[in-house]
TIKE-655739 format. One line per 10 residues: their letters; for each residue y, x, z of C-alpha. Coordinates in nm, 2 decimals, always signed. Example, Ala and Ser with C-alpha at 12.3 -4.5 7.8 and 13.67 -1.06 7.14 Angstrom:
<recs>
as> -0.45,+1.23,+0.78 | -0.11,+1.37,+0.71
</recs>
This chain:
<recs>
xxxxxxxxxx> +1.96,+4.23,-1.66 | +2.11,+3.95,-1.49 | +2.51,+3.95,-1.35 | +2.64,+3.64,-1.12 | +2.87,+3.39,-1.24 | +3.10,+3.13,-1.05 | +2.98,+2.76,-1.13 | +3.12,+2.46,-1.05 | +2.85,+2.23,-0.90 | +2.96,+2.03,-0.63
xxxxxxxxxx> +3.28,+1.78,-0.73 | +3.54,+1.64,-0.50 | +3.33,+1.34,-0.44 | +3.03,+1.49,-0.37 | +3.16,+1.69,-0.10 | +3.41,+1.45,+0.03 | +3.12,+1.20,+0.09 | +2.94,+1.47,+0.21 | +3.15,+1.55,+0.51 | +3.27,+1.17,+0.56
xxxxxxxxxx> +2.88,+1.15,+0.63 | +2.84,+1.42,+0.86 | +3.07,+1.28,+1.06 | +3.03,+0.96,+1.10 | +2.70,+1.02,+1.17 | +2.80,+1.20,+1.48 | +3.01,+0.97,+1.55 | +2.79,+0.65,+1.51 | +2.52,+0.89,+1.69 | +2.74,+0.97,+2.00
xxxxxxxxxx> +2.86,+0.59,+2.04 | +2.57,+0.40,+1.93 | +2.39,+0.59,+2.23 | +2.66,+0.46,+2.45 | +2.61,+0.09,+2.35 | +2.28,+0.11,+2.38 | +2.27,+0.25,+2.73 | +2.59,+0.18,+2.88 | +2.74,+0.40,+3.18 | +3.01,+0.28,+3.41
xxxxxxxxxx> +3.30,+0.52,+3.27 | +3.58,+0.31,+3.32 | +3.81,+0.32,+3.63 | +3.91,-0.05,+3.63 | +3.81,-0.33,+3.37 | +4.14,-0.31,+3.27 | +4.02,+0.00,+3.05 | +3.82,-0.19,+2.77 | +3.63,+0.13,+2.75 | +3.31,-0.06,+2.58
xxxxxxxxxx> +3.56,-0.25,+2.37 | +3.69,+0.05,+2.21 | +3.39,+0.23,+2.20 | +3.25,-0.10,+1.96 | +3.53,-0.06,+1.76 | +3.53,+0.27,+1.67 | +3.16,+0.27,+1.66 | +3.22,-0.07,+1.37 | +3.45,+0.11,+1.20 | +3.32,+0.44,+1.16
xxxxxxxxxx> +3.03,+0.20,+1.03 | +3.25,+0.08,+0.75 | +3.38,+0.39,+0.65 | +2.98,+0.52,+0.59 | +2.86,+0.25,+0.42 | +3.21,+0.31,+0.17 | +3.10,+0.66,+0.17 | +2.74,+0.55,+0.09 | +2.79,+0.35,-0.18 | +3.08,+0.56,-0.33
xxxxxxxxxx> +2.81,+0.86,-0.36 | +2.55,+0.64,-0.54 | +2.86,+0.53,-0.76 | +2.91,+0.88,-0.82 | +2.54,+0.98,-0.91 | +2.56,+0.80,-1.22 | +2.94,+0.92,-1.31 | +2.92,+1.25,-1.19 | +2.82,+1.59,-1.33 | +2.43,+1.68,-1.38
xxxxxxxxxx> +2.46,+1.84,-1.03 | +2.52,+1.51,-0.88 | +2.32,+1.29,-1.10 | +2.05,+1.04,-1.00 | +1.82,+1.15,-1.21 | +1.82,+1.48,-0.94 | +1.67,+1.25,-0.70 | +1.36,+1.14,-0.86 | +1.26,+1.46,-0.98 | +0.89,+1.29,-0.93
xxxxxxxxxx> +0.87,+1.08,-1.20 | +0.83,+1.36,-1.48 | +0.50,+1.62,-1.51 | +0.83,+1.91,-1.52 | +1.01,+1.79,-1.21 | +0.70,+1.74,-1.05 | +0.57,+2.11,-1.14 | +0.93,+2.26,-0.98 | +0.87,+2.03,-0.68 | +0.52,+2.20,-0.61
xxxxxxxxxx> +0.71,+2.57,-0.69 | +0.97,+2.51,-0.40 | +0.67,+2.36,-0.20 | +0.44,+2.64,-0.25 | +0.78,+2.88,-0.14 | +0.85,+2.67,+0.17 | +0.49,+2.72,+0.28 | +0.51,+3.12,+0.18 | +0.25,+3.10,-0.09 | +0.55,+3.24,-0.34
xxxxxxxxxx> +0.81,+3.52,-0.23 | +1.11,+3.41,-0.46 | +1.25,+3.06,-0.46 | +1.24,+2.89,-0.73 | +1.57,+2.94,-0.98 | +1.78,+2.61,-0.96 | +2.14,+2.55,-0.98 | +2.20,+2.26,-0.80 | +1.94,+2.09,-0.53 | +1.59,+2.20,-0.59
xxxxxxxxxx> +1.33,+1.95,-0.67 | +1.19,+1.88,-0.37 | +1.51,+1.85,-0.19 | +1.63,+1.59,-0.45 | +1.33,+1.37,-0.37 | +1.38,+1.47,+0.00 | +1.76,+1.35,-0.07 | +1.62,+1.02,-0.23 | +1.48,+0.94,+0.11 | +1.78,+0.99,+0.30
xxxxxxxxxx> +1.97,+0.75,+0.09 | +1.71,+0.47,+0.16 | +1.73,+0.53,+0.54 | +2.12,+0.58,+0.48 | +2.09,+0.21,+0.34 | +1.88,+0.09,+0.63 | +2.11,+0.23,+0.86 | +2.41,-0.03,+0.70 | +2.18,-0.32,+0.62 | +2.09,-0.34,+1.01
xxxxxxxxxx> +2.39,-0.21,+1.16 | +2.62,-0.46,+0.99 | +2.33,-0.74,+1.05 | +2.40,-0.69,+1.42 | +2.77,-0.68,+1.37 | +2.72,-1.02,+1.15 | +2.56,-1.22,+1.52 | +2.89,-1.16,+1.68 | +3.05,-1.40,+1.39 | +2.80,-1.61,+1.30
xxxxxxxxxx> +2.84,-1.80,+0.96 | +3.07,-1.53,+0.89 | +3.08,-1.31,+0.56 | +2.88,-1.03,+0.67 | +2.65,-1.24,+0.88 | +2.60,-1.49,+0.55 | +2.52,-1.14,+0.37 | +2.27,-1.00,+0.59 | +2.14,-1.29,+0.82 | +1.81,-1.31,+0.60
xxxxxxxxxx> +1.69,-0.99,+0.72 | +1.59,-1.18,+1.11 | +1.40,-1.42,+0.93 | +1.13,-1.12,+0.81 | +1.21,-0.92,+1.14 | +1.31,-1.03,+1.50 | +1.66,-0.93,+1.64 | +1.51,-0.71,+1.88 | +1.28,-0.53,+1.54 | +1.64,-0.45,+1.38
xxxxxxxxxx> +1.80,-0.31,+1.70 | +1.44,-0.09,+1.69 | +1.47,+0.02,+1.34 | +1.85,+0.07,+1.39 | +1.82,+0.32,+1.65 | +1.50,+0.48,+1.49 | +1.67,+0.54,+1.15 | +1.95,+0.71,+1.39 | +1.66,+0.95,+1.50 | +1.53,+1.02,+1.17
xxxxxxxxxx> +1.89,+1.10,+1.03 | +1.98,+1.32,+1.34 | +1.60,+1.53,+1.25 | +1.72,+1.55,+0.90 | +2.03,+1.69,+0.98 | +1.90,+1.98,+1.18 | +1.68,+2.08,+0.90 | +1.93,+2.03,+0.65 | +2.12,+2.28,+0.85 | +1.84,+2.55,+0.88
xxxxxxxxxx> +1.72,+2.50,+0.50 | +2.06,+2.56,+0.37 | +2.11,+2.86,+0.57 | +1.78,+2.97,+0.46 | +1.85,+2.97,+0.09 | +2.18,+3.09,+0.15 | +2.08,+3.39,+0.29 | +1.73,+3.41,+0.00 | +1.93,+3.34,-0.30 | +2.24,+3.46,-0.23
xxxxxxxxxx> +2.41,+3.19,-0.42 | +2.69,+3.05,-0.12 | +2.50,+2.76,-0.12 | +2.66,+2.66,+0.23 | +3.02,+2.78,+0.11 | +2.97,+2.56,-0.21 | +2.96,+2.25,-0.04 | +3.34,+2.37,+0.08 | +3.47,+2.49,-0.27 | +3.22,+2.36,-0.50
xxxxxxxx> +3.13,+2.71,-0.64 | +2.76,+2.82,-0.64 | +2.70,+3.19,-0.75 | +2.48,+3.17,-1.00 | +2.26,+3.48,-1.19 | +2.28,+3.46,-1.58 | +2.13,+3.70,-1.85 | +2.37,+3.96,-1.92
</recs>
């Protein structure tokens, strides 16, 4: 017989980082669309309205890369829940045996999901992904930024990158990655609804309180 207990999974910084991501997402979404396909919205040119749309669009961009790198920081600090090692799930025979479970589940081979606490294997590896377009996202976003400033810090930091791939390849992969990320985030969404509602373990209201439900021997 099995009875549910209250874990804590998710720590502050996971779900801080979390929601700083979500957001600025949407907001780098939202304005990054703007500067890349302007609209006449302004009343007079007295308005700066492109101006402060850059420079909430560059600082929202500073605040997710910090939120970035604070996470990966994290994944070697944190709690097993938040560990790195949750993220590469493929490089042992076990994690890659509870990656072909959820698999099999997610295709409806297998009526129960798997029995995990924190992310299941195959989102970890899913996760691991995320993280490298996540850092794709920053490397090209702030080599943009760096051409306004050139010989500047952050162009001296990320000014190599043109010389394997032409400006107008960066703007491409910039707005691509955008794409991918705004995908990912619609499935993220459905998934976590779905295995709230299969395992009935608050995996959506976890990310919130950090509390999963979880079903022990009695």
């Amino acid at each position: 017989m099995r009875k549910l207990e209250n874990r804590y999974v998710w720590e502050v910084p996971v779900r801080a980082t979390h929601w700083i991501n979500m957001l600025s997402i949407v907001i780098l979404s939202v304005t990054g669309l703007f500067i890349g396909a302007a609209t006449t919205v302004a009343h007079s040119t007295s308005d700066y309205t492109m101006g402060w749309v850059r420079f909430v669009h560059f600082t929202t961009g500073y605040i997710f890369a910090t939120s970035v790198v604070s996470r990966i920081y994290w994944s070697f600090v944190g709690n097993r829940y938040a560990s790195w090692r949750e993220f590469v799930p493929f490089v042992t025979a076990d994690g890659r045996r509870r990656m072909m479970q959820t698999f099999r589940y997610y295709l409806f081979i297998d009526r129960t999901p798997p029995d995990v606490v924190g992310h299941n294997a195959l989102a970890g590896a899913t996760y691991l992904l995320v993280f490298l377009l996540y850092l794709l996202m920053v490397l090209t976003g702030f080599a943009l930024y760096g051409q306004y400033a050139p010989g500047g810090v952050v162009s001296r930091l990320t000014g190599w990158l043109f010389l394997v791939i032409s400006n107008q390849g960066v703007r491409l992969a910039h707005h691509l990655t955008m794409w991918l990320l705004i995908a990912f985030a619609i499935h993220h969404v459905y998934s976590a609804w779905l295995m709230d509602v299969k395992e009935k373990g608050g995996v959506i209201s976890s990310i919130f309180g950090g509390y999963k439900s979880i079903r022990v021997k009695g």
